[in-house]
C-alpha positions in Angstrom: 0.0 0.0 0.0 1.6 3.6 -0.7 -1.2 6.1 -0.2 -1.5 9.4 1.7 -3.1 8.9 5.3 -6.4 10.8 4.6 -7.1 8.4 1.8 -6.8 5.1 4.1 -10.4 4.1 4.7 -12.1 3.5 8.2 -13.1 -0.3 7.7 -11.0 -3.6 7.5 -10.7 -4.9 4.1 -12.4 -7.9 3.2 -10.4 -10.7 1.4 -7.5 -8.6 0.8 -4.5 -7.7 2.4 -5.2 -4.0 3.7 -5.1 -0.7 5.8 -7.7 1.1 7.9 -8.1 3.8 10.2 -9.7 2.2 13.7 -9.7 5.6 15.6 -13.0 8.1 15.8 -12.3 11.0 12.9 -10.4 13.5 14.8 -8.8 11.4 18.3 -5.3 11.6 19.0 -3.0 9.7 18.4 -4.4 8.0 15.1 -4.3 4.4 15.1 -4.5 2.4 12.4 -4.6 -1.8 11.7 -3.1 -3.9 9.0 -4.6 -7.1 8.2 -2.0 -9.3 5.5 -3.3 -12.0 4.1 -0.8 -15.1 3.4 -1.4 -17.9 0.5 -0.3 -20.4 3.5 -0.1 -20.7 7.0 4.3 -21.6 6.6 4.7 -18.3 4.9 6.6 -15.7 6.8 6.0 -12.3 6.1 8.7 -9.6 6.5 7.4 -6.2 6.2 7.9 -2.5 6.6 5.8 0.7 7.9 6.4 4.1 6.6 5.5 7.3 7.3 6.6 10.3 5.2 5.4 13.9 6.8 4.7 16.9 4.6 8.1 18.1 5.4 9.9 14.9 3.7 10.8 13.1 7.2 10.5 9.6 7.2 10.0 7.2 10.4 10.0 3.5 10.2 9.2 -0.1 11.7 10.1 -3.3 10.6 8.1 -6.6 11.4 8.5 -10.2 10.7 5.5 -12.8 11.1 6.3 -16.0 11.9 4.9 -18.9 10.2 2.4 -20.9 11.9 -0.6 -19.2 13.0 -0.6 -16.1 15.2 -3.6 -17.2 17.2 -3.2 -18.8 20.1 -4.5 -22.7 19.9 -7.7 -23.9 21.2 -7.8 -25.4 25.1 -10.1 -27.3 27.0 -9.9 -28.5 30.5 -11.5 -29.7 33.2 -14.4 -31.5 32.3 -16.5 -32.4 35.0 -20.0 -34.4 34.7 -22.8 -34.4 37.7 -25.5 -36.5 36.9 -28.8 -36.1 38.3 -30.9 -39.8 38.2 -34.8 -40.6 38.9 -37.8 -39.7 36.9 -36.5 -36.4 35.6 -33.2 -37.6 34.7 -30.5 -34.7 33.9 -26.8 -34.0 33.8 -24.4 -31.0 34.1 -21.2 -30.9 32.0 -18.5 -28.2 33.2 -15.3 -27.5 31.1 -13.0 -24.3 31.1 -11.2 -22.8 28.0 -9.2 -19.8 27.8 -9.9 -19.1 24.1 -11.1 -15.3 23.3 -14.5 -14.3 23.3 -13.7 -11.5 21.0 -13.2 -12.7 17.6 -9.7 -12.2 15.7 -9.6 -10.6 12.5 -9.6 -14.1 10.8 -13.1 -15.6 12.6 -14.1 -16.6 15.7 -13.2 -19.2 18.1 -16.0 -21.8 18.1 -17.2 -24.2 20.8 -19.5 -27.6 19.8 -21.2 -29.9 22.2 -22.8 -33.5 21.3 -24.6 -35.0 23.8 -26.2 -38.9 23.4 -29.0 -39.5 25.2 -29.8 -43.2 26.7 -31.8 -45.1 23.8 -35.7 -45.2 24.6 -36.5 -47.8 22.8 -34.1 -50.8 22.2 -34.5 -50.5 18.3 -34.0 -47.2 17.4 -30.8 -45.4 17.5 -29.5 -43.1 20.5 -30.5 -39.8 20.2 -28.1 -36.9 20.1 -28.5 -33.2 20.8 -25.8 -30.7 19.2 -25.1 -27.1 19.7 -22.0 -25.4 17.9 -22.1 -21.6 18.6 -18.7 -18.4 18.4 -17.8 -18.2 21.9 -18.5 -14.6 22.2 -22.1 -15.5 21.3 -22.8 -18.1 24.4 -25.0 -16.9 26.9 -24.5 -15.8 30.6 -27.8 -17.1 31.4 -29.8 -20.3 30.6 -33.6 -20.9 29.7 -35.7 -22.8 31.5 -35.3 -26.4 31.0 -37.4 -27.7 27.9 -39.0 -31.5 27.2 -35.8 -33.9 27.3 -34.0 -34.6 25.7 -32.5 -31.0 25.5 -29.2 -29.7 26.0 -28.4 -25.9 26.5 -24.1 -24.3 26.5 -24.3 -21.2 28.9 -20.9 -19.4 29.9 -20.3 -18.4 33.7 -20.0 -14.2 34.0 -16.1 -13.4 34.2 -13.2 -11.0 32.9 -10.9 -14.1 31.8 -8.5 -15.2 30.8 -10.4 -18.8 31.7 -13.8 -18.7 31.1 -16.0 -22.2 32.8 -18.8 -23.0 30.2 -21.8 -25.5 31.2 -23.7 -27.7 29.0 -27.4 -28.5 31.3 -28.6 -31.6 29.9 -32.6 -32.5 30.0 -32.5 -35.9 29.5 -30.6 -39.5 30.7 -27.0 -38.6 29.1 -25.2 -41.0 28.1 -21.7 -39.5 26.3 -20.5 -35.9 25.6 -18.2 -34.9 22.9 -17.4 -31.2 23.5 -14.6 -29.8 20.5 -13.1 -26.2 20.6 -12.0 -25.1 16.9 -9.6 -22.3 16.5 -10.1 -19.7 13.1 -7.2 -21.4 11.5 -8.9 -25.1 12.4 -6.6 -26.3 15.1 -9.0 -28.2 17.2 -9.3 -29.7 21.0 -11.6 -31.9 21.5 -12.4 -34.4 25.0 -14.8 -37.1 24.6 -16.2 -38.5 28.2 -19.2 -41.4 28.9 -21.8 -40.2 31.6 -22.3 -43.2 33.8 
C-alpha cells in the first residue's frame, strides 16, 4: 500500500491484504490496523511501515510474522459431569477454555457440544442433541429447561483469561463430545461417557 493517510479508509478490508483507520475522525494519536493476508499458513511475512510527513521526514518499523498461526491454539480442560438420576433424569457438563471471546480478524473461536442421550427404545438409534455456537455468542444465562432430551451451553459471568462453560442436559446422558475449533482449524476436543 503507498497512499497518503487521509485516503486510508475507516473499515477492514475484506479478502485482501489491507489498511484502515480504527480511531473516531479527529482522536489523537491515530491508530491504524493492517490485516496481511498469506497464500499459506508456513509463509513468513517480512514487512515494513512508513510514514513520510509533509516536510519529507520519514519514520519506520520493521516486522516479521512467523509462520504458523498467530492465534493462540484452542484449550479445553476440566471437564467435570454431575449427573442427576430418577424420573427427571439430567446431567451438568463443566469445562474451562481460555480461548477469546472477542473474535480475531480471521473468525471466531467456536465451541460444539454433542450430547447422546440413553436409547428409549431398544431399536431405534440413540438420540443426540448438538449445539455449535462463536464463543463470544454463548449466553450468561440459561432458559428454563425444555421436554428432554434438550441440551443448553451457557458461559459463567467473568473478565478471563479462563472462562468455565456449562452444558445443562434435559434428558438420561449418556456420552459428551465437546470440540473447541480455532479460526485457522486447530482443534481440541475431549470425549467423556456419563455413567
Amino acid at each position: 500500500l503507498d497512499s497518503t493517510l487521509d485516503q486510508v479508509g475507516s473499515t477492514a478490508p475484506v479478502g485482501v491484504s489491507g489498511v484502515w483507520l480504527t480511531s473516531a475522525p479527529g482522536a489523537k494519536p491515530s491508530v491504524y490496523r493492517a490485516v496481511i493476508l498469506r497464500a499459506a499458513l508456513t509463509d513468513a511475512i517480512k514487512f515494513a511501515v512508513r510514514i513520510t510527513d509533509p516536510l519529507g521526514r520519514t519514520g519506520e518499523r520493521f516486522a516479521t510474522i512467523a509462520s504458523g498461526s498467530i492465534n493462540p491454539a484452542p484449550d479445553l480442560s476440566a471437564l467435570t459431569v454431575k449427573k442427576v438420576v430418577g424420573p427427571l433424569a439430567s446431567a451438568q457438563i463443566s469445562f474451562s477454555s481460555s480461548v477469546p471471546l472477542v473474535s480475531p480478524l480471521d473468525g471466531p473461536y467456536v465451541i460444539k457440544v454433542v450430547v447422546t442421550f440413553k436409547k428409549v427404545i431398544f431399536f431405534f438409534p440413540a438420540s443426540t442433541r448438538t449445539i455449535t455456537l462463536p464463543v463470544g455468542s454463548i449466553p450468561t444465562v440459561g432458559h428454563a429447561p425444555g421436554t428432554a432430551p434438550e441440551i443448553q451451553l451457557v458461559r459463567t459471568p467473568g473478565p478471563g483469561p479462563m472462562y468455565l462453560y456449562t452444558v445443562l442436559c434435559s434428558g438420561n446422558a449418556i456420552g459428551i463430545d465437546v470440540k473447541v475449533t480455532a479460526p485457522d482449524g486447530v482443534v481440541a476436543e475431549q470425549t467423556q461417557v456419563v455413567s
